[in-house]
C-alpha positions as YAML, in Angstrom:
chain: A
units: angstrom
residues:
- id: 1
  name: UNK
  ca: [104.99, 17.08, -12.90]
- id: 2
  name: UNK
  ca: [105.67, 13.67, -11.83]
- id: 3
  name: UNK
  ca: [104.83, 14.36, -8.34]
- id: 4
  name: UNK
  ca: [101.51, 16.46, -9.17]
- id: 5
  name: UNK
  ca: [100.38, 13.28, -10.94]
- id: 6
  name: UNK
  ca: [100.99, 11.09, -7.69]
- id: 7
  name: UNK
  ca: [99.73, 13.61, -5.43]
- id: 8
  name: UNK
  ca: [96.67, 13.64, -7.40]
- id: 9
  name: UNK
  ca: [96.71, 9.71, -7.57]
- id: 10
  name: UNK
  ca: [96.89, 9.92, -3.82]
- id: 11
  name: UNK
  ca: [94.12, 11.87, -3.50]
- id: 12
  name: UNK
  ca: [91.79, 9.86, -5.59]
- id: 13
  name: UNK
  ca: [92.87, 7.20, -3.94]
- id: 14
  name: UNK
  ca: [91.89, 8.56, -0.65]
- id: 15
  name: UNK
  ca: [88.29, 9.86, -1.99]
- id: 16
  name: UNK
  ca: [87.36, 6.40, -3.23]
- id: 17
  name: UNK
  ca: [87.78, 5.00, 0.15]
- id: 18
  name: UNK
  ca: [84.72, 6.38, 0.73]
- id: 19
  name: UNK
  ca: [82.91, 5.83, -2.32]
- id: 20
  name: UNK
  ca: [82.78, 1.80, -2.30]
- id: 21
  name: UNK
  ca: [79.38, 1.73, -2.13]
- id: 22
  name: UNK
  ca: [78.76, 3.55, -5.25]
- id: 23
  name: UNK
  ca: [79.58, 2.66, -8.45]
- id: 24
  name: UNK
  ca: [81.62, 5.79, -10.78]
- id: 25
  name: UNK
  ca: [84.68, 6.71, -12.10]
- id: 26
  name: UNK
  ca: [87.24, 7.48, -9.31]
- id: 27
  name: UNK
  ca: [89.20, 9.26, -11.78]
- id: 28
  name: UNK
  ca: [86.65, 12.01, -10.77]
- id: 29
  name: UNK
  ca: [86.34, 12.16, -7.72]
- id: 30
  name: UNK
  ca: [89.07, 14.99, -7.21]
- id: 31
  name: UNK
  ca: [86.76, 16.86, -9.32]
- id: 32
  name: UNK
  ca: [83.76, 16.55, -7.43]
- id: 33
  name: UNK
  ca: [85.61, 17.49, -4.49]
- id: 34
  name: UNK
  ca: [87.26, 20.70, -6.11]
- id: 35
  name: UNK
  ca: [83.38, 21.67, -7.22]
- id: 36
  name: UNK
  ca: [84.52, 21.26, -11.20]
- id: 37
  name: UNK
  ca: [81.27, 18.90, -11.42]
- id: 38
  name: UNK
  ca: [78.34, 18.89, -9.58]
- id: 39
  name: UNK
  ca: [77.55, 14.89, -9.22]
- id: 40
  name: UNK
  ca: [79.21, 12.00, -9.96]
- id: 41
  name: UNK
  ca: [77.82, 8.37, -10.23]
- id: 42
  name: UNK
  ca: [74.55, 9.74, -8.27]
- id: 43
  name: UNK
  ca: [76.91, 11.07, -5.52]
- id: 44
  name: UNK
  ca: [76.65, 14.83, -5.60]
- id: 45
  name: UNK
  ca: [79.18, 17.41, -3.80]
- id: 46
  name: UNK
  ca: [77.67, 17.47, -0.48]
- id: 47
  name: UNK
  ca: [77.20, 13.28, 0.06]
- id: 48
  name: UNK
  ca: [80.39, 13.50, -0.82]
- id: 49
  name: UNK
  ca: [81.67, 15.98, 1.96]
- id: 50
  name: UNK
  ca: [79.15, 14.14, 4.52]
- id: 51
  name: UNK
  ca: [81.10, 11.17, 3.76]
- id: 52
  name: UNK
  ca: [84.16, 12.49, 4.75]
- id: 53
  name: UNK
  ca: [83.38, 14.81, 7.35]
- id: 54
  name: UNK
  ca: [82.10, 11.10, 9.20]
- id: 55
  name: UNK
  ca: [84.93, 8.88, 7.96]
- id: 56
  name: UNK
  ca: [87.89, 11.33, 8.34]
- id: 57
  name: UNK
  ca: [89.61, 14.06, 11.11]
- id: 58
  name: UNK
  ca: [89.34, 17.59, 10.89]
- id: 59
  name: UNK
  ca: [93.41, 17.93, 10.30]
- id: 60
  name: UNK
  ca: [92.94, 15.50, 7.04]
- id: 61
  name: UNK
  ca: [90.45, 17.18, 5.80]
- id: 62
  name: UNK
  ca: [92.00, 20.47, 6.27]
- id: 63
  name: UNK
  ca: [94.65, 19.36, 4.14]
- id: 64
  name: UNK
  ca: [92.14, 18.12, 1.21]
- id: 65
  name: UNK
  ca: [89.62, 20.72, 1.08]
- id: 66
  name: UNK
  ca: [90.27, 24.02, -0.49]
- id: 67
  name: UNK
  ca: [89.69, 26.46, 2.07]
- id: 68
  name: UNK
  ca: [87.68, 28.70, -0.04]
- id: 69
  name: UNK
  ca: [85.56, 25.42, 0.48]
- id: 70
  name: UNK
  ca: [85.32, 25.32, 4.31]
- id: 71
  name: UNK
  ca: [82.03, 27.20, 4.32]
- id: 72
  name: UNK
  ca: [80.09, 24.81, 2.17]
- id: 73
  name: UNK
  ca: [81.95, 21.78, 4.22]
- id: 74
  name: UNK
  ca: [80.01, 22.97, 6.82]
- id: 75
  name: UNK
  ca: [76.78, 24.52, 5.65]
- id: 76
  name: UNK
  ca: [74.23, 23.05, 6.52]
- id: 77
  name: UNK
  ca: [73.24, 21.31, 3.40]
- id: 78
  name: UNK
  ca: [76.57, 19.05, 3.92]
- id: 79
  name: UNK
  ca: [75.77, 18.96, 7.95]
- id: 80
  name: UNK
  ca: [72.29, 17.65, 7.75]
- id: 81
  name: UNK
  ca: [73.87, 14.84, 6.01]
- id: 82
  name: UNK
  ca: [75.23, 13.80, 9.10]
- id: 83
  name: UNK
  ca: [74.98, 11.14, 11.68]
- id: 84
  name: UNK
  ca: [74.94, 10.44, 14.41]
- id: 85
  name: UNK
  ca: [73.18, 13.52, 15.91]
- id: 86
  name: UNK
  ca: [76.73, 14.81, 17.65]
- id: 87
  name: UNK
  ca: [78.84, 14.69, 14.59]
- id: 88
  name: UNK
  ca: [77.00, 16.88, 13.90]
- id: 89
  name: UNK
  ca: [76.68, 19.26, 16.57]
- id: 90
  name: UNK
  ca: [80.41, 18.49, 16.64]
- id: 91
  name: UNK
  ca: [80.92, 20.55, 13.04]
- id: 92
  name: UNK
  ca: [78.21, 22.98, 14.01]
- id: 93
  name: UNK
  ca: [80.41, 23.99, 17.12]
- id: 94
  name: UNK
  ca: [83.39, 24.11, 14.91]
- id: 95
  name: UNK
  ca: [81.51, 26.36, 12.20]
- id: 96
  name: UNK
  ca: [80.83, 28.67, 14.95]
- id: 97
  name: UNK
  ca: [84.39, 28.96, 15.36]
- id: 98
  name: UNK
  ca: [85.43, 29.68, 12.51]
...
């Protein structure tokens, strides 16, 4: 139990790294990521996924997102998000793949 709640402490942690420049309850954050809510502080689900798919590597974010989540990672309401224009080709050419 102990370990779930560090894990999970861990993860928040992560998510708010990319989150600085709004202002919300981190606490949350592994919600908005696991689709529980919707927005969060005026960050909704797919900022949220832009912001990592820029800040992060594929392998890390592998390991965070749920992979009955990979499809909306990359749809292209998260990938339209993106900049510059060959990040996001990048994750286009990976969606293809998958």
């Amino acid at each position: 139990m102990e370990q779930t709640n560090h894990s999970q402490q861990k993860l928040q942690d992560f998510l708010a790294q990319f989150c600085w420049d709004i202002e919300l309850d981190e606490s949350l954050l592994p919600d908005l990521l696991d689709g529980n809510i919707e927005t969060l502080g005026g960050l909704d689900r797919a900022n949220l996924f832009a912001k990592l798919l820029t800040g992060t590597d594929w392998y890390t974010l592998l390991k965070i997102i749920p992979d009955k989540d990979l499809n909306y990672l990359l749809s292209d309401n998260v990938l339209n998000r993106l900049f510059p224009k060959e990040l996001k080709e990048l994750y286009l050419y990976a969606r293809r793949l998958l």
